[in-house]
KOLVEX-96582 format. One record per residue (C-alpha): residue number from 1; chain; x, y, z. Coordinates in Angstrom, 3 decimals. Each point is the difference from the previous one (the first is absolute). Layout:
N
<pt n="NUM" chain="A" east="X" north="Y" up="Z"/>
...
END
This chain:
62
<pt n="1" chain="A" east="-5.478" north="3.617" up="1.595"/>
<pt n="2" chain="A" east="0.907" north="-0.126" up="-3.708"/>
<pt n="3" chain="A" east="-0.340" north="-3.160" up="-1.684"/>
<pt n="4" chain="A" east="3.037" north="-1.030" up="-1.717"/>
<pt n="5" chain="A" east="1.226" north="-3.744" up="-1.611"/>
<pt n="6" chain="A" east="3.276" north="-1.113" up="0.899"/>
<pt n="7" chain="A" east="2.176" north="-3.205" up="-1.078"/>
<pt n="8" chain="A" east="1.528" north="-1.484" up="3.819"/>
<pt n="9" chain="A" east="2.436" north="-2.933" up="-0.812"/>
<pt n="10" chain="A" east="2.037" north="-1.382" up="3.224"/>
<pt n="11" chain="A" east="3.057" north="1.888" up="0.164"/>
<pt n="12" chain="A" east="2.831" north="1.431" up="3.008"/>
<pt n="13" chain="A" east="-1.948" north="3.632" up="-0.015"/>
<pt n="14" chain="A" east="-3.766" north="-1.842" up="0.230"/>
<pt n="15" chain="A" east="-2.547" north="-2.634" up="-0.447"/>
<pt n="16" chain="A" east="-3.585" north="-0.754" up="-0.754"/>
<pt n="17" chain="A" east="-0.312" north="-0.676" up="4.199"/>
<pt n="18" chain="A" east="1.613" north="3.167" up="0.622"/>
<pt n="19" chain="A" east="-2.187" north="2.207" up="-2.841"/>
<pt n="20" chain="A" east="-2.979" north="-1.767" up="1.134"/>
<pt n="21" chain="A" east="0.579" north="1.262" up="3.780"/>
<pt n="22" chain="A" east="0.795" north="3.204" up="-1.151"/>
<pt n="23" chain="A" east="-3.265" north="0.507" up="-2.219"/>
<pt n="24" chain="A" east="-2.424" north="-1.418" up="2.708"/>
<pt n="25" chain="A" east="1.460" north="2.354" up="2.903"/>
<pt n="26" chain="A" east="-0.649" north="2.538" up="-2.135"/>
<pt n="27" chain="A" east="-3.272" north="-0.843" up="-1.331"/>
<pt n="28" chain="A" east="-3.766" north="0.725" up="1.480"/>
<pt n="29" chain="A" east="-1.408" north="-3.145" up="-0.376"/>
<pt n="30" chain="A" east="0.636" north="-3.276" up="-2.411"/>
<pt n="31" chain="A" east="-1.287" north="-3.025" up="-1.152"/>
<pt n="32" chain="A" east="1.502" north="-3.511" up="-0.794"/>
<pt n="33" chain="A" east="-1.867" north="-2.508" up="-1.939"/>
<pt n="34" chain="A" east="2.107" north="-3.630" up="-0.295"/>
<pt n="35" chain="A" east="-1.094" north="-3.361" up="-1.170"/>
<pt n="36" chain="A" east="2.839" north="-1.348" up="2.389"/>
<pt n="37" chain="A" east="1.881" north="1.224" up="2.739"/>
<pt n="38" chain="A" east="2.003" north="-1.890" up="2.707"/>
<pt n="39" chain="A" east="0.639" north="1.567" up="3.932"/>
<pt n="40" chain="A" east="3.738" north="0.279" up="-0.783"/>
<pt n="41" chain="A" east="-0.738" north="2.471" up="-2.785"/>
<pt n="42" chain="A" east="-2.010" north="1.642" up="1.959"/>
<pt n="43" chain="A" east="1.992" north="0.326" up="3.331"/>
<pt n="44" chain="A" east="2.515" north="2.050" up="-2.509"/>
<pt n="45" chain="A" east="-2.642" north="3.122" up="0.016"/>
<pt n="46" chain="A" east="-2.041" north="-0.787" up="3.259"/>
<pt n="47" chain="A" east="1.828" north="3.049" up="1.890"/>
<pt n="48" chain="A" east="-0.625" north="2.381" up="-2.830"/>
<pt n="49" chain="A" east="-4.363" north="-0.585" up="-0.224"/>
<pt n="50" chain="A" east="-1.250" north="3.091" up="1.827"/>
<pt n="51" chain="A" east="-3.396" north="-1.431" up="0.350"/>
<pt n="52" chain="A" east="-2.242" north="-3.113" up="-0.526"/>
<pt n="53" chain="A" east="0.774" north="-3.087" up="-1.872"/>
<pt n="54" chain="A" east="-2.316" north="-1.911" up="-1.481"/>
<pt n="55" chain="A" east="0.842" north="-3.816" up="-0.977"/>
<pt n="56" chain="A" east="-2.533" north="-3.085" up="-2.107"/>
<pt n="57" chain="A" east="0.687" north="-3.308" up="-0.181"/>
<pt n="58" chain="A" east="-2.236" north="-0.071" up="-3.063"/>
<pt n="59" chain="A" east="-0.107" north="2.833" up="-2.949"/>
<pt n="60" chain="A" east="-1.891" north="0.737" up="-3.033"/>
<pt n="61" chain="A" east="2.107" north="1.443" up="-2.520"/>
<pt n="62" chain="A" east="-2.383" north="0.468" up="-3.333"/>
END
């Protein structure tokens, strides 16, 4: 898959949600590192994860 950097601002034709669905149901495999994250965020893009997700209740960002 080529690599390419985009600008996605919330509009009629699309959204971050929507781009962000798009790339990870094309994509092999990805990672998400986030200092904070709440369920109702995450319930947005449960159905697209193909695989495992991983979740800390305590990080070390350095």
């Amino acid at each position: 898959m080529k690599q390419t950097n985009e600008l996605f601002i919330n509009s009629q034709q699309t959204n971050l949600l929507n781009e962000l669905k798009k790339s990870l149901k094309e994509c092999k495999s990805f990672y998400f590192s986030v200092a904070f994250i709440n369920y109702s965020g995450l319930q947005l893009l449960l159905d697209t994860f193909k695989s495992k997700l991983f979740s800390m209740t305590d990080t070390k960002f350095y």
